[in-house]
C-alpha positions in Angstrom: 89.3 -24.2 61.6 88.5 -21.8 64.2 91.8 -22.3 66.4 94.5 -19.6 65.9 92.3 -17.8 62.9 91.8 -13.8 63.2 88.5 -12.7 62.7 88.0 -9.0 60.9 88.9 -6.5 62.7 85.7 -4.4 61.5 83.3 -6.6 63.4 81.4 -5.4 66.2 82.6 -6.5 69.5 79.1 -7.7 70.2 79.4 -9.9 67.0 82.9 -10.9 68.0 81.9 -12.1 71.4 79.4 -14.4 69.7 81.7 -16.0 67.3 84.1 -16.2 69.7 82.1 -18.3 72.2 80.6 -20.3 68.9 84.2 -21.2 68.1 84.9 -22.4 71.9 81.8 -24.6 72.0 82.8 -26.4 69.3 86.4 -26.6 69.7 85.3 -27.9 72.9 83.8 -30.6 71.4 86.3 -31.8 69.7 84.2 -31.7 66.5 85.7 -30.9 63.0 84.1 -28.2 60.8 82.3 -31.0 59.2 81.3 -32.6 61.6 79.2 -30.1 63.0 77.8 -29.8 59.6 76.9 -33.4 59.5 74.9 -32.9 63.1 73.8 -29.4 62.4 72.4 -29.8 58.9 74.4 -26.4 58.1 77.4 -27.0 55.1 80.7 -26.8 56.3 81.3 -23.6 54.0 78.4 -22.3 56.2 80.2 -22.9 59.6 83.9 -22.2 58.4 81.7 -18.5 57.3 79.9 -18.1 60.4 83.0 -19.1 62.9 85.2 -16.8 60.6 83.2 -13.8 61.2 82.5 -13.2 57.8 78.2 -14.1 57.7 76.5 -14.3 60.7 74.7 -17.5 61.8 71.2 -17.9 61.8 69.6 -18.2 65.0 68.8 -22.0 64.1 72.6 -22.7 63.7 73.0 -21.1 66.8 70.6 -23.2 68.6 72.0 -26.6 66.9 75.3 -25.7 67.3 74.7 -25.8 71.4 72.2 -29.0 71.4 75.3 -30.6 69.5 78.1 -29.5 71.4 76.3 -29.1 75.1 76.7 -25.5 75.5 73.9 -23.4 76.6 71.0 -22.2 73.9 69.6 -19.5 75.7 72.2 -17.4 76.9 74.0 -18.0 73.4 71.0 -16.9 71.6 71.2 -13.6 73.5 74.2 -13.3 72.5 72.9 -13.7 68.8 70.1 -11.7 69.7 72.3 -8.8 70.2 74.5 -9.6 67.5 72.1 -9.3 65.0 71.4 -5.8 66.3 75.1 -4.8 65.0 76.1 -7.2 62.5 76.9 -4.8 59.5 77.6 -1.8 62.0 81.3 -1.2 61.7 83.1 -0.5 65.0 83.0 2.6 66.7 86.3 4.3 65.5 87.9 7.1 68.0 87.6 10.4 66.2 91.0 12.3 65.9 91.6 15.2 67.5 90.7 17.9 64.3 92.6 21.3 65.3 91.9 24.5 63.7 94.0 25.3 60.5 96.4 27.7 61.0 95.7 31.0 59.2 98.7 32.9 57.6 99.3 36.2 59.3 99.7 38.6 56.6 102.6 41.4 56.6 101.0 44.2 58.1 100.8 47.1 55.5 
């Protein structure tokens, strides 16, 4: 599911570094979506939502996710931690350059 999917481009790059090392783990594992759901207790609709950056995870997921695939809990639950600090935050968009209008010069009289 995860491999070769784009995730929004709207999501905050803490959120995306969180997915992004969610979707690693478990394609590291070698686990299909449903799998994981059958080990996590999560749905599969759940996971193929929370790995496609469309609903973030809950910090229980999280935490199963890494007991199930041998990745590390606690420094992916700061990840989450900070996540959950932006999720729904859109990305910081650069501001354009606003110039002056141009005023007309009038015909002098």
């Amino acid at each position: 599911m995860s491999r070769g999917k784009e995730l929004p481009a709207e999501l905050h790059p803490q959120v995306r570094d969180l997915i992004v090392r969610l979707r690693r783990l478990k394609d590291r594992s070698e686990y299909s979506t449903r799998q994981v759901a059958a080990r996590t207790g999560y749905s599969a609709r759940s996971w193929e939502r929370y790995l496609g950056g469309r609903s973030l995870p809950p910090r229980e997921a999280v935490e199963a996710l890494a007991r199930v695939c041998g990745g590390d809990p606690s420094s992916l639950l700061v990840l989450h931690e900070m996540a959950s600090d932006r999720w729904g935050r859109p990305t910081e968009a650069p501001r354009p350059h606003l110039r002056r209008p141009r005023t007309r010069s009038r015909p002098r009289p």
